[in-house]
Every structure is written in structure tokens, then in C-alpha cells.
C-alpha positions in Angstrom: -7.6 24.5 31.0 -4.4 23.0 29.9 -0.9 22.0 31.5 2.1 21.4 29.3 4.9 19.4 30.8 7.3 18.4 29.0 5.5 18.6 25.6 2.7 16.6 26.7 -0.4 18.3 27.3 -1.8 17.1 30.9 -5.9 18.2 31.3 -6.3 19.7 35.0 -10.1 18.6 34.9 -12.3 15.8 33.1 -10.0 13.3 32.2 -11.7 10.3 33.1 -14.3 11.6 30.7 -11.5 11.4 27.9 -9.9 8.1 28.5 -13.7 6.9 29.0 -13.8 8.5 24.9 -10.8 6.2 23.8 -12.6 2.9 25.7 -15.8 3.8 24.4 -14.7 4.2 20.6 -12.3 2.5 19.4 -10.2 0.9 22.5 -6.7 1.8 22.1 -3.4 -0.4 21.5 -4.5 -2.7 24.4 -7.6 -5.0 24.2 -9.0 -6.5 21.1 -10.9 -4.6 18.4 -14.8 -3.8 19.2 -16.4 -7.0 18.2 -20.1 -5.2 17.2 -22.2 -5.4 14.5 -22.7 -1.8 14.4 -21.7 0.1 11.8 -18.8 -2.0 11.3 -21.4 -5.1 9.3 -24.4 -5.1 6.9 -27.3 -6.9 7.0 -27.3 -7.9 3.8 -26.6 -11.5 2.9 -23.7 -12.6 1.6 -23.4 -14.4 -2.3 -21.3 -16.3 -3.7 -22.1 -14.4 -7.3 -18.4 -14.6 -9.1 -16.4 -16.9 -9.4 -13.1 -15.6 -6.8 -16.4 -16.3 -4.2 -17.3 -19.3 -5.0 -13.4 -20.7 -5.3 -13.3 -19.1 -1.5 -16.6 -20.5 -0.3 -15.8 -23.8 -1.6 -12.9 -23.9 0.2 -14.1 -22.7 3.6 -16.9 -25.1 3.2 -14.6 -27.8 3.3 -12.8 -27.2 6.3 -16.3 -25.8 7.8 -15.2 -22.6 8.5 -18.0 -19.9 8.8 -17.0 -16.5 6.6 -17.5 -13.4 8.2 -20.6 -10.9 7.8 -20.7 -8.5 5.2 -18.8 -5.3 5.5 -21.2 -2.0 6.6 -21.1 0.8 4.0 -18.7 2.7 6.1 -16.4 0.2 6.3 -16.6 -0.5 2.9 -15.7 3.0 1.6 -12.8 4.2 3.8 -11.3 0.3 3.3 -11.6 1.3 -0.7 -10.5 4.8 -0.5 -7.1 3.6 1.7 -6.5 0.0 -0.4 -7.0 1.8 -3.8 -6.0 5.1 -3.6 -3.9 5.3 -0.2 -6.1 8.4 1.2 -9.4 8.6 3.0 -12.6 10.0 1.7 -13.2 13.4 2.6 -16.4 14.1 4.6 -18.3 15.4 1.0 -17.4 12.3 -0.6 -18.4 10.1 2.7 -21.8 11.6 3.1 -22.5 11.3 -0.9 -21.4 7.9 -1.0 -23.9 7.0 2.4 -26.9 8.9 0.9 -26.5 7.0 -2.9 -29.6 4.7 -3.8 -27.9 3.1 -5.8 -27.9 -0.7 -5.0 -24.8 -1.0 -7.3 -22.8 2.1 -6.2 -20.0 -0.3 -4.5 -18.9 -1.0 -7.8 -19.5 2.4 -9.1 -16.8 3.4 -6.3 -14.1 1.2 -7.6 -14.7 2.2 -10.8 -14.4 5.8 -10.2 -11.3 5.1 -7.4 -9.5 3.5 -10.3 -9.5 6.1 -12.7 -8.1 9.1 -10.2 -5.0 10.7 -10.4 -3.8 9.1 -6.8 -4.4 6.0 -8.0 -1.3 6.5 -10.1 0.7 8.0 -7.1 -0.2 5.4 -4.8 0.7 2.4 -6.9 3.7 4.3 -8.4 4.4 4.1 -4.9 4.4 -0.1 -4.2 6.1 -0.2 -7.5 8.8 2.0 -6.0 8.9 -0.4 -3.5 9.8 -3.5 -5.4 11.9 -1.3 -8.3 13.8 -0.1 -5.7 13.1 3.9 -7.0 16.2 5.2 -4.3 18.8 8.0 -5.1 21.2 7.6 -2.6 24.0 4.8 -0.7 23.0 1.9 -1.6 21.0 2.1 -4.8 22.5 5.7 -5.7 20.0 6.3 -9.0 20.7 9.9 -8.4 18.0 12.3 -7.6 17.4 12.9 -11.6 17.4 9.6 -12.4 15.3 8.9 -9.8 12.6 11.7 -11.1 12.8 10.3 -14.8 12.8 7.3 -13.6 9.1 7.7 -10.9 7.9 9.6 -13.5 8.0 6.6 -16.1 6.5 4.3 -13.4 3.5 6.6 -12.8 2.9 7.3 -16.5 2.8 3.3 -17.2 0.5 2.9 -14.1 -1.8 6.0 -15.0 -2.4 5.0 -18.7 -2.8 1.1 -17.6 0.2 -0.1 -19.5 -0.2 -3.8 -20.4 1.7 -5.5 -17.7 3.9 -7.6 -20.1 5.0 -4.3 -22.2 6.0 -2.5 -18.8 8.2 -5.4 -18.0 9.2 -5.6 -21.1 10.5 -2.4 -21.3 12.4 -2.6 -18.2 13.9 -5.6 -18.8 15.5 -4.4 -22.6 15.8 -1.2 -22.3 19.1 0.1 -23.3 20.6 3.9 -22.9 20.9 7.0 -20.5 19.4 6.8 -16.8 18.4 10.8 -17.6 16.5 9.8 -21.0 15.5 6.0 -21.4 13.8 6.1 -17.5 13.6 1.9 -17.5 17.1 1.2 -17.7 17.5 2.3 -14.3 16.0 -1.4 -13.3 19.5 -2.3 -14.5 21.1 0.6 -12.0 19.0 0.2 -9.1 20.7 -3.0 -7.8 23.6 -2.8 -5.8 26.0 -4.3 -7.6 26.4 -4.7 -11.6 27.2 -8.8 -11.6 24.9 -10.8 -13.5 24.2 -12.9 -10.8 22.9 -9.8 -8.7 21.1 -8.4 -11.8 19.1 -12.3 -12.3 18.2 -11.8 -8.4 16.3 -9.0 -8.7 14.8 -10.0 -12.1 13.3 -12.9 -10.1 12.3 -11.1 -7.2 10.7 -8.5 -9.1 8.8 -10.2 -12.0 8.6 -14.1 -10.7 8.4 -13.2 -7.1 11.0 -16.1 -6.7 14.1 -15.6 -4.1 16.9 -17.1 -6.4 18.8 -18.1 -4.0 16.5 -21.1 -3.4 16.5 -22.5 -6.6 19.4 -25.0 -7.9 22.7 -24.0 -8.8 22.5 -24.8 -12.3 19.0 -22.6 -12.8 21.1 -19.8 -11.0 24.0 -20.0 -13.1 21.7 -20.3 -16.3 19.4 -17.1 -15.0 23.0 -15.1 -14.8 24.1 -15.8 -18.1 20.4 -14.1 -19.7 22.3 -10.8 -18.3 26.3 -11.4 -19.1 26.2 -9.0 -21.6 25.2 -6.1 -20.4 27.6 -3.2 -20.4 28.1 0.5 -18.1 29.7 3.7 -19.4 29.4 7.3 -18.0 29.3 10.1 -19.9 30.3 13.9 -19.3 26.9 14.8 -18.0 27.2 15.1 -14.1 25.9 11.2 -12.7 24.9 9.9 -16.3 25.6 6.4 -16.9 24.5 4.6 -20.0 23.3 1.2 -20.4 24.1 -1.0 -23.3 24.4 -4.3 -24.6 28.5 -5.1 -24.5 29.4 -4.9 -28.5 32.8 -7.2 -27.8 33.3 -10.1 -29.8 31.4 -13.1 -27.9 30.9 -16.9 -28.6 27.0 -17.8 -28.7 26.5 -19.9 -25.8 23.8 -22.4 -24.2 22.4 -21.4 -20.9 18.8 -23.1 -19.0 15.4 -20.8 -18.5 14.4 -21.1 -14.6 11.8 -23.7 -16.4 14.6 -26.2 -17.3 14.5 -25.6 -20.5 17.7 -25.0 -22.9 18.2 -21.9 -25.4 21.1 -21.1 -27.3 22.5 -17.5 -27.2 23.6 -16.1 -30.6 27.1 -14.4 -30.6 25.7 -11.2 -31.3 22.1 -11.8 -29.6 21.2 -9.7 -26.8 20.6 -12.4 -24.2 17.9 -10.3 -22.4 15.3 -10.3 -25.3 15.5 -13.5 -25.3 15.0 -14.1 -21.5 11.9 -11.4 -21.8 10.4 -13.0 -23.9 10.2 -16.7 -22.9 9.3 -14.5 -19.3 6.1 -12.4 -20.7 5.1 -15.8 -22.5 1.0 -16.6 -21.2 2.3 -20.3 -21.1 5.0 -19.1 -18.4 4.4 -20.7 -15.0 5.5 -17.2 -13.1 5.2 -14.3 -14.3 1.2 -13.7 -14.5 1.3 -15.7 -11.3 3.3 -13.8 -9.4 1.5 -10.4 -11.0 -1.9 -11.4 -9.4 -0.4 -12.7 -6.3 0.9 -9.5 -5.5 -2.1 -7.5 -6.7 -4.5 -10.1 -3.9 -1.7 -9.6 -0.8 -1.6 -5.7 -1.5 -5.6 -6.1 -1.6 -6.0 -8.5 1.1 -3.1 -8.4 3.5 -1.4 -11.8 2.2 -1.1 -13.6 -0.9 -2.4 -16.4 -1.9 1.2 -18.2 -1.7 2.4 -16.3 1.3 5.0 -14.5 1.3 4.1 -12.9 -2.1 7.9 -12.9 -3.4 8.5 -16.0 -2.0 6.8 -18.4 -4.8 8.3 -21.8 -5.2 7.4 -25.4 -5.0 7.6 -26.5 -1.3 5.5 -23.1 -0.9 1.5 -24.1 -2.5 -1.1 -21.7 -2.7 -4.1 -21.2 0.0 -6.4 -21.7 -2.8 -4.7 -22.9 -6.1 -7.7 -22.6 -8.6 -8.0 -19.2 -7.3 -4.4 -18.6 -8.4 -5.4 -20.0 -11.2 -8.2 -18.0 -12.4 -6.6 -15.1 -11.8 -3.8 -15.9 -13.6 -5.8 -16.6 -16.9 -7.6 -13.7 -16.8 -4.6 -11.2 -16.4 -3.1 -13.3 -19.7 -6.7 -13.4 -21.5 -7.2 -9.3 -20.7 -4.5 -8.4 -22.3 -2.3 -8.0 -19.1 -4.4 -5.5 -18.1 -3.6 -5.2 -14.2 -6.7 -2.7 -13.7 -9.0 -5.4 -14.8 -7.4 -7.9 -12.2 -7.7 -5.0 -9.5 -11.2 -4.6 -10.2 -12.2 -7.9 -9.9 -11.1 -8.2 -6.7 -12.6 -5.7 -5.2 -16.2 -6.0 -6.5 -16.2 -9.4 -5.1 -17.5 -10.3 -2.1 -14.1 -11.8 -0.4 -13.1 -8.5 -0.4 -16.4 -6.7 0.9 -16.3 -9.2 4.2 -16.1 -8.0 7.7 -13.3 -7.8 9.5 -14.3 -9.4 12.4 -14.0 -12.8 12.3 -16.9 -15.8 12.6 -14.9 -18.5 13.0 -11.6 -19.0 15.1 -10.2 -22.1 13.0 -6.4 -21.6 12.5 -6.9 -21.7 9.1 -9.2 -18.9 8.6 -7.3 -15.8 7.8 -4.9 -17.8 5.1 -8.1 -18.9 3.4 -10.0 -15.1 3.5 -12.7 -16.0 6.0 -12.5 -12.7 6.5 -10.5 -9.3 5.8 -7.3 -9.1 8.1 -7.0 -6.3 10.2 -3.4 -4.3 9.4 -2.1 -1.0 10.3 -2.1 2.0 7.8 1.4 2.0 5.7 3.2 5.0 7.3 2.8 7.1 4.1 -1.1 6.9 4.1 -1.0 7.6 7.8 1.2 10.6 7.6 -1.2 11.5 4.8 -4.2 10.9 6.6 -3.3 13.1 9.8 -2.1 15.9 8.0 -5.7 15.7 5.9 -7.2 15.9 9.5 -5.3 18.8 10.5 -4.2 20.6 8.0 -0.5 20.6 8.9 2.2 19.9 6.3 5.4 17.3 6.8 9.0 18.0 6.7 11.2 16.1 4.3 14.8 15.7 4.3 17.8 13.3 2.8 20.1 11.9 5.3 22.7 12.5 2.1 21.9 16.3 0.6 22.2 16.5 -3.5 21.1 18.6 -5.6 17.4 19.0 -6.6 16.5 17.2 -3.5 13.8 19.7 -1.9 10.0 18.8 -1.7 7.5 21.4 -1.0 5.0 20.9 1.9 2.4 20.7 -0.2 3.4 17.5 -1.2 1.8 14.3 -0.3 3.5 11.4 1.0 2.6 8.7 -1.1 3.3 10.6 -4.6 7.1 11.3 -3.2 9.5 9.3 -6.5 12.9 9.3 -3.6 13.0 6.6 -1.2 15.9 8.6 -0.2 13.5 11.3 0.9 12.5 10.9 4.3 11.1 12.5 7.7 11.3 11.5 11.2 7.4 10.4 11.1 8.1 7.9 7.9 11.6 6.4 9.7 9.4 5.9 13.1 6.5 3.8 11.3 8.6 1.4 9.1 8.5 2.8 5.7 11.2 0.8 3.4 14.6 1.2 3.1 14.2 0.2 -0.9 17.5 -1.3 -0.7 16.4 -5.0 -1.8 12.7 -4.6 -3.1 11.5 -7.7 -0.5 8.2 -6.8 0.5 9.0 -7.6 3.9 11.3 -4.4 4.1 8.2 -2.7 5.4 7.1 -2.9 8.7 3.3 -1.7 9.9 3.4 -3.4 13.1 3.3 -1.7 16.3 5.7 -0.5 18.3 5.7 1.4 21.7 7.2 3.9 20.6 4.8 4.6 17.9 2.1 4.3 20.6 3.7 7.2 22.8 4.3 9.4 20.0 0.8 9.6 19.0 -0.7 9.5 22.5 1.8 12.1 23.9 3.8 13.8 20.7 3.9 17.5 21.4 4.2 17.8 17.4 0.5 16.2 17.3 -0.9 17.9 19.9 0.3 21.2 17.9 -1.2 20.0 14.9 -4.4 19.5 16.4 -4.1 22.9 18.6 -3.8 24.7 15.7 -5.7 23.4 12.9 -7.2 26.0 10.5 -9.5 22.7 9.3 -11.1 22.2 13.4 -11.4 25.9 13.4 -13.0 26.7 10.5 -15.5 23.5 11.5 -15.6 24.7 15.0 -17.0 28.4 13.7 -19.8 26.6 11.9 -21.1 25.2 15.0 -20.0 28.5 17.2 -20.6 26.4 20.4 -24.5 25.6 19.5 -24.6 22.8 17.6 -22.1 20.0 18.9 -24.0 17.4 17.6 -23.2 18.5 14.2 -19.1 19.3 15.3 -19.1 15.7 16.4 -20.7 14.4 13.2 -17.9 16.4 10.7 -15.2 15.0 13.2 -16.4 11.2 12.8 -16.5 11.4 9.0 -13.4 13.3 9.0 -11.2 11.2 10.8 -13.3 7.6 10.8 -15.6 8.0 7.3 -18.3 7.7 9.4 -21.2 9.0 12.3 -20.9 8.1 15.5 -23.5 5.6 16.8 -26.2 6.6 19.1 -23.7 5.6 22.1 -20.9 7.3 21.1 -22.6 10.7 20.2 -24.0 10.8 23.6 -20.7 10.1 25.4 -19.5 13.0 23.1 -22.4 15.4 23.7 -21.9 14.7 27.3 -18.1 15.7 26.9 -18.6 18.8 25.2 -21.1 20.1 28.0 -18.6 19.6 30.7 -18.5 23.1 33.2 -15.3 25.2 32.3 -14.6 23.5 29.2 -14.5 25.6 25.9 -16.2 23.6 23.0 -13.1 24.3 20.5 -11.3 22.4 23.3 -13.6 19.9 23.4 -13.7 19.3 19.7 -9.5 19.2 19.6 -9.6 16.0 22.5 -12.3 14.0 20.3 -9.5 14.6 17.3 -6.6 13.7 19.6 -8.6 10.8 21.1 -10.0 9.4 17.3 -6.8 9.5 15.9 -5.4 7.5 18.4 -7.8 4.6 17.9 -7.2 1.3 16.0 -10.3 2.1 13.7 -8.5 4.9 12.6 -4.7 3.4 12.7 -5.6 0.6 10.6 -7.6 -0.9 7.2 -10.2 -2.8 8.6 
């Protein structure tokens, strides 16, 4: 049935019937995506019931721009299970989310998404991001740094640490990178000079680029970290971090507000920064919190780029910002609570295909912006589908370094641990913690891997998961093959068209139904409904 050339399998007979699959169902790279109702919008009315809708409909009101339909159920739950948890619903969970009653049972998912175990990995994973959580050249934690360190983050982000403690923590911690994990904030920067250290604390906690501000708010962020000190110790890679016990003068330095403080001789300057920083009356720090929590949500902050906050750069909607701020500050700085109200509202729940073409519509959240799948969850996803396992390597071997298959991608601590699949599609290097250090858009090459990759087309020939699906049906039921195959690799059934398309497929003279069911993998996979959040 098959020709392989080259590692690219070549079908002798039908394959206009295949590339008439990819048109019908998704449309690959080329084109724009399928602008129709079904299943990708609801019926149901949309309402302006909280408060994040009504600050967005008042503002697309006054620029008359028409918000896009409600999100469809199907939409609604992959979008949740990828944004929340980084993994897609399994077909079990998809078909007991579709036949719920429940008029509430939205809600009822985000509730439950927030309170699993991959929400933890997949957020210890963003935070890895900006913390820059890297063992080798040029952050060089060290892989057990790195593991104490990972393991920290994902503990504070499983038990919902208040927001201000966690930074808190990092940002005073003193002693060994093995056994105090959040002193390796003060390690993962490439450099040890204060004015490098103040850099990253603005990145990271202000979502301000320092370099931006005046000289004399520069010099005066520096001196908060002046006194910190490095020594190693005979353990192999252990450094501590301290506050420097010489003799020092107390000094006056400025707060990035303006504002002056005077630094006791034997004050550590770094309390003192932390706590004017976690302060509810600060103008940064809960702002840029829930800024980052809407652009991971939402696929841009409300000031775009989210760590790029300053005053030449206004919000899209700054009573938005606003309200979010106060209630991070008035929760207790409880981030779960900010997550949660943005993803019962319905912003969030909107379509993603657009009712208005006014410029200004995607920066004001007319509707949800369609974005590719960070290459983690995507790895993630296909080897869900398939049931193959990835390969991980460092490009510098250390010890401890080895990662069983089993494995997934987005709980990995090492940004130093790799594979050919996460270099391809962008992951980050973690060498500055800029959120634009990862790269989801397209490439070619990412294109003619997944069209052509003789790796995939393995994966797919040999999935124990397609066979084990394909004995249930035994070549009699394709109608119920095709159905596990949508929800497995889209959340969802096929529409009316597409299951006839399929059907027809599958009855084609010569061609085995296993086959049949492998080239409607191979073909979903390799559309934009799967590639992307949407």
C-alpha cells in the first residue's frame, strides 16, 4: 500500500482523497482558519455578568467593535485543558464533559483543572521560564541546584503560595543553592554585579526592562543588592549566598518610585527593597503579577509586551488592570484566585473567530487570539496520541542529567535538558527570562517535519494506542474509529461533513482500515485546529 522514499511515506493509491481530508478539516499552514459556526461557536448569548466583561464590553462599545460569538463546548474544554494545565483532555474526560447537564459545569472545569497535579508542572514550567531554572553555560545552577531549586517552584505553585511570600522568599533568601532552593534567583543571572542582579529583579517581579528607566533609578535599584556576597564550599558545585558581613557605611539610595531610604550599616539592603516591593500600595508589582497571568491566558497582556511595563507603554484597558490588581492585593495574593477569574468570564469563553476586523480588536479582546501550542504541550500532545516517548539530552553532559521516557515535557526542572523536537519549535533558551525568548510561530521547517518526518510517520505506524482502538472496531465499525480519533486528537466529533468524507475514506478498494485510521491521525495532527489554542 505504502512507498517509503527517503523517510517519507508516499501512498501509491487515493491520495487525492487524503489531501481532500486536510482541506476538508482543518486546512493546513496555507489559507485562513475555517470560519464556521460549527462546533467551533455556541448559541448561547453572550453576558456581560462580571465585572472583567463589562470593563471589556465598555470598551469595545466605544470604538464600536462587535465581540465575537461564544466559544462551543469543544472549544471551550481543549482551550482550558491546554491554557491551564498544558495537556489535552483525554477522550473519557471529553465525552464526560460533553454529556454534563450541568449549565454551570464550565466553571466546575476550572475549578477541578486548577487543583491537578499538572497544574503545578505546567506553571512550574512559565516560572522556569522567567526564573531562569537552567543548569548549564550561561546560567550554570548545576543540575542539583536546578532539581532543589524546580522543586521549590512547583511546591510554592501546588500549595498556592501567596504571591508576595514567594517573592519574598526569593528575593531574601540567604544560604546553599543545594539547601535554601530560592537563593538560586541570586545564581541564575549571568553575572554577580548588582546592576545585573537589579535587572532581573525588575524583569522578573515589575515586569520593567531597567535599562529604560533613568540613570539615577538604575544606580539606586543596584545599590538595594551591593551587599550580597558568594563563597563555595567543599561540596562539588555548592556555592553559598550571604549578606557581605564587612564593615559598611549606611548609605542613601532611591526606590524605582523616586522615593529615598537610608540603608543602615549593618541592614541588609534587600529586605528593605522587598518590602517597599510586596507593598499593596506599590505601583508594580501586583500589576505586573496579573498582567502576566491575562497574556499567558489570553495571548497578550493588557500592557503589551507583558515585561515591558512603563509609562510611554498604557494599558489596552487600564480599569481592567486595575481591578485586577486590587483583587490579587485584597485576596491575599492569591494568584489561583486571579487565574480563576479569568477564565470563568466571558472574555475568555469568546470565539476565536473574529466579528469585527477593526485594527484594534485583538488588543482590546474582541475575541481569543489564535496562537500555536508552546512546543512542550505539543510534544506532549503527540506523544498522548501515539503513545511514543521523547528523547532528552544536554548539549553539556553532568552528572544526574538523565530523564526517563516516561517523563513529560512540561514537568522537565532543566532548561538545559533538551531534544531535537523542543530546539525545532522555539522552546526558550532561559538565558534572560524575556518572555519573548519563546518563539510559537511557524516555520517551514516545522511544516515539513510534521507533514513528512519519518519519526512521525513511525510514531503513528506503530502506535500501541491506534491499535488497541483499531481492534475495538476490527474493521466494522469506522464510524466509531473515526469518532475516538476526533476526540483524541481534536477534543471533539467530527461534524456530519467530515464523518462522511472519513467514512468514504475508510471504504476505499485495497485499503486496510488500520491504514486508513493511521492517515486521519497523520492528516489531524497536521491541522491548525490541532497545532494551535483556539
Amino acid at each position: 500500500m505504502y512507498l517509503f522514499k527517503n523517510g517519507i511515506r508516499i501512498m501509491k493509491t487515493k491520495i487525492i482523497v487524503v489531501g481532500f481530508l486536510f482541506f476538508i478539516i482543518a486546512g493546513i499552514y496555507a489559507g485562513e482558519v475555517l470560519r464556521v459556526v460549527e462546533p467551533y461557536e455556541s448559541k448561547r448569548a453572550l453576558t456581560a455578568s462580571d465585572r472583567i466583561d463589562r470593563i471589556i464590553t465598555k470598551g469595545l462599545e466605544q470604538r464600536n467593535i462587535i465581540p465575537a460569538n461564544k466559544c462551543s463546548d469543544q472549544v471551550f474544554l481543549r482551550r482550558a485543558f491546554v491554557d491551564v494545565i498544558g495537556t489535552l483532555p483525554t477522550s473519557k474526560e471529553a465525552n464526560r464533559f460533553y454529556r454534563d447537564p450541568n449549565p454551570d459545569k464550565r466553571s466546575a472545569l476550572i475549578n477541578h483543572l486548577l487543583n491537578r497535579d499538572e497544574f503545578a508542572d505546567y506553571w512550574s514550567l512559565k516560572w522556569g521560564d522567567i526564573l531562569r531554572v537552567k543548569a548549564e553555560f550561561p546560567i550554570n545552577l548545576w543540575p542539583n541546584g536546578v532539581q532543589a531549586y524546580h522543586r521549590w517552584i512547583r511546591e510554592s505553585i501546588r500549595t498556592n503560595k501567596p504571591y508576595d511570600r514567594f517573592a519574598r522568599e526569593l528575593l531574601t533568601s540567604s544560604g546553599s543553592n543545594f539547601r535554601t532552593p530560592p537563593v538560586n534567583f541570586y545564581r541564575a543571572i549571568q553575572d554577580h554585579e548588582p546592576s545585573s542582579i537589579a535587572r532581573a529583579v525588575a524583569l522578573s517581579f515589575m515586569g520593567s526592562r531597567i535599562d529604560k528607566w533613568q540613570e539615577d533609578r538604575q544606580c539606586g535599584m543596584a545599590a538595594f543588592f551591593s551587599r550580597i556576597a558568594y563563597k563555595n564550599t567543599a561540596e562539588w558545585k555548592e556555592e553559598i549566598v550571604y549578606p557581605d558581613p564587612a564593615p559598611a557605611q549606611a548609605f542613601k539610595t532611591v526606590f524605582p518610585d523616586g522615593s529615598e531610604v537610608w540603608i543602615k550599616d549593618d541592614e541588609d539592603p534587600r529586605m528593605v527593597f522587598a518590602e517597599w516591593l510586596i507593598s499593596g500600595k506599590n505601583p508594580w508589582f501586583a500589576r505586573n503579577a496579573v498582567n502576566r497571568i491575562w497574556s499567558w491566558l489570553m495571548g497578550r497582556g493588557i500592557v503589551h509586551e507583558p515585561d515591558d511595563i512603563r509609562p510611554d507603554n498604557p494599558p489596552a484597558h487600564p480599569e481592567l488592570l486595575s481591578f485586577l490588581e486590587k483583587e490579587l492585593v485584597e485576596s491575599g495574593y492569591n494568584l489561583k484566585h486571579i487565574y480563576r477569574i479569568i477564565l470563568i468570564s466571558q472574555t475568555y469563553q469568546l470565539s476565536s473567530i473574529p466579528q469585527s476586523n477593526h485594527p484594534e480588536a485583538e488588543a482590546l479582546f474582541a475575541f481569543y487570539p489564535v496562537r500555536r501550542l508552546d512546543a512542550e504541550v505539543l510534544i506532549d500532545a503527540l506523544d498522548g496520541i501515539t503513545g511514543a516517548r521523547e528523547n532528552y539530552y544536554s548539549e553539556i553532559p553532568e552528572p544526574f542529567t538523565y530523564i526517563p521516557q516516561t517523563k513529560r515535557t512540561i514537568a522537565l526542572a532543566d532548561g538545559s535538558i533538551t531534544s531535537d523536537f523542543l530546539e525545532k519549535f522555539g522552546r526558550p533558551t532561559r538565558d534572560t527570562g524575556l518572555e519573548s525568548e519563546r518563539n510559537n510561530q511557524p516555520t517551514d521547517t516545522q511544516r515539513l517535519y510534521l507533514l513528512n518526518s519519518a519519526e512521525i510517520l513511525k510514531q503513528i505506524d506503530t502506535s500501541w494506542q491506534l491499535r488497541a482502538l483499531f481492534k475495538k472496531g476490527a474493521g466494522k465499525n469506522n464510524s466509531m474509529i473515526i469518532n475516538r480519533i476526533y476526540l483524541g486528537v481534536l477534543s471533539r466529533f467530527p461534524t456530519k461533513e467530515e464523518m462522511i468524507v472519513a467514512e468514504k475514506y475508510f471504504s476505499t478498494k485495497g485499503l486496510k482500515p488500520v491504514d486508513a485510521a493511521k492517515d486521519l491521525t497523520w492528516a489531524l495532527i497536521n491541522t491548525k485546529e490541532f497545532l494551535y489554542r483556539h
